[in-house]
Each structure stands twice: as C-alpha cells, then as structure tokens.
N, C-alpha and C positions, 0 to 999 in steps of 0.2 A: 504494500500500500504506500500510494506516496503523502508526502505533505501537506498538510492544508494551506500550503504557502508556497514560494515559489526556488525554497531550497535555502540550505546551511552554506556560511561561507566561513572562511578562517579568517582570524584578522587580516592578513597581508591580501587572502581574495575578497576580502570587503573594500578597504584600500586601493586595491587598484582598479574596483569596481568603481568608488568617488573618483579617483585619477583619471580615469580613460572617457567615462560620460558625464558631462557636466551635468545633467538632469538629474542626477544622481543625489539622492541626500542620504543622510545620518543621521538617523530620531536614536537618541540616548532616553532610554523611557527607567533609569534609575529613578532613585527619590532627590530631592532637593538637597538632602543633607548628604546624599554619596558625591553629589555634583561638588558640595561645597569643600568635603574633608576627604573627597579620597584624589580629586582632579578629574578633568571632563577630556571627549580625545581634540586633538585640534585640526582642525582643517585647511588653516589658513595657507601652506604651505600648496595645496593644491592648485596647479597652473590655471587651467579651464572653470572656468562659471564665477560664480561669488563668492567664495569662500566663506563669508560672513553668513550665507544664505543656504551653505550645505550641511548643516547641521540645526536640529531643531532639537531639543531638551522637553519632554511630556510623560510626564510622571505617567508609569503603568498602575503602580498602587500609591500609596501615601507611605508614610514612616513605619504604620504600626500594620503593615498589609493591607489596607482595605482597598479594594478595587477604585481607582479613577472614574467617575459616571462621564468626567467632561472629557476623556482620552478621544474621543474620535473629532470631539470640538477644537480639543486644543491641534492635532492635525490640521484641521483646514486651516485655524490660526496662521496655522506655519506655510500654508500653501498648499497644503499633498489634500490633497480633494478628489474624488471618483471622477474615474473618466481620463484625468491624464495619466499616463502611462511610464510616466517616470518611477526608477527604481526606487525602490525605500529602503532605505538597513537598518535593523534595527541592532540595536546593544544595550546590553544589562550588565548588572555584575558577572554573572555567571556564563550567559544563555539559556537562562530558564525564561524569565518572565520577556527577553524579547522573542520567546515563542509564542508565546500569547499573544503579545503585542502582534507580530507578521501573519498572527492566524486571524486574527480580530480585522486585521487592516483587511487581508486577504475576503474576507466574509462580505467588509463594509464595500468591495469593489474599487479598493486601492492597490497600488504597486504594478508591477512584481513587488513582491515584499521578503526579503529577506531577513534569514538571523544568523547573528554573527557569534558564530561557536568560539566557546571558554570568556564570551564579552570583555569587559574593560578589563578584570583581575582574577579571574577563572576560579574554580573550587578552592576549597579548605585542600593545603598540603600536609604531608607527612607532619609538616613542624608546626602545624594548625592556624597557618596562616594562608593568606590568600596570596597573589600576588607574582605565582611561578608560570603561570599560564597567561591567555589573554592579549589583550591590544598594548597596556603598556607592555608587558615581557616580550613582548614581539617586538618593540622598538619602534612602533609607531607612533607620532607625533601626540603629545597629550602636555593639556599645561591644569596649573591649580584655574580654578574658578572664578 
C-alpha cells in the first residue's frame, strides 16, 4: 500500500527538492517553542524563488499535543492553497507529526506533499538525546529563531 501523501524524503532529498524548484516550500509544522529553543532550518541560502517565502512555520499540534483546528488556515496564510500544484515539505522533530501534516494536506487537495524522514533532530539516541539524525546532523542550513 502506498502513502497517503506523495512520499518520504531524506533531508538532503528534501533540500535539493527546495534547490532545484522554486515553487517549492518548507512548512516546519513543530510547536512555537521547538522553533524558538531548538533552531528552525534556513533557507535563505537557496538560489531560485524567495527565500524568505520558502519556508512557512504552522504548528501541527500546540505544546501540550493538542491538534491545531486552524493548520489548514494557517496554510493558505502562507500561500499553499488547493489547486496549485506546488510541492510542500513538511518537517517535524522526528517525522512523525509531518506525516500527518502531508497526509492532512494531501486529503485537503494540496501539494505533492511531502515528509521529511528523521525531520529537524530525529529520535531519542543510545545517549537519550536527540540530535544524531535529521536536517541539522545532515549539515543542512538551520539558524536559532
């Protein structure tokens, strides 16, 4: 069976998915407070499109888990609306809750929508820390908030 979305990418193929199409964006659907104490990724370095405008920040839950009711509001906010056809990528901490988010988006008639497997700082390691996986451990561009 396949995805309800339009497939996993690793950091570096999420990455050179924003590098290669400008239409491309990066919804970080952590909480506010990961944004703020753990760093968000950056995109400015990206040749093609707006940089400022390829990444959009939309909570999938709140702090304490509770589902986001306004997450498909806060989307169009950002521009990614049904009907265009531009790619979505999602990132979480893990790649857990940007499945939901690409499966949600995918339902509401957005994307491709993608999820970016191990997200910004990937699982709990051996030394019970996060941090060995993911978009920063992959050396991909991320700054504090």
């Amino acid at each position: 069976m396949s995805a309800p979305y339009a497939g996993d990418l690793t950091p570096h193929e999420a990455w050179d998915l924003l590098a290669s199409d400008p239409r491309a964006v990066l919804v970080d659907v952590r909480t506010e407070g990961e944004w703020q104490t753990i760093g968000v990724p950056d995109t400015a370095d990206l040749a093609a499109g707006d940089a400022a405008g390829r990444t959009a920040f939309v909570e999938w839950t709140d702090a304490f888990g509770r589902p986001n009711p306004a997450f498909l509001d806060g989307l169009a906010a950002a521009g990614i609306v049904p009907g265009d056809p531009r790619p979505v990528v999602f990132l979480c901490r893990s790649g857990v809750r940007s499945v939901a988010a690409a499966t949600t988006a995918t339902a509401a008639g957005l994307g491709p929508a993608y999820n970016v497997l191990t997200g910004f700082e990937g699982d709990v390691g051996p030394d019970g820390r996060r941090g060995h996986t993911g978009w920063r451990a992959a050396g991909l561009p991320w700054r504090d908030a």
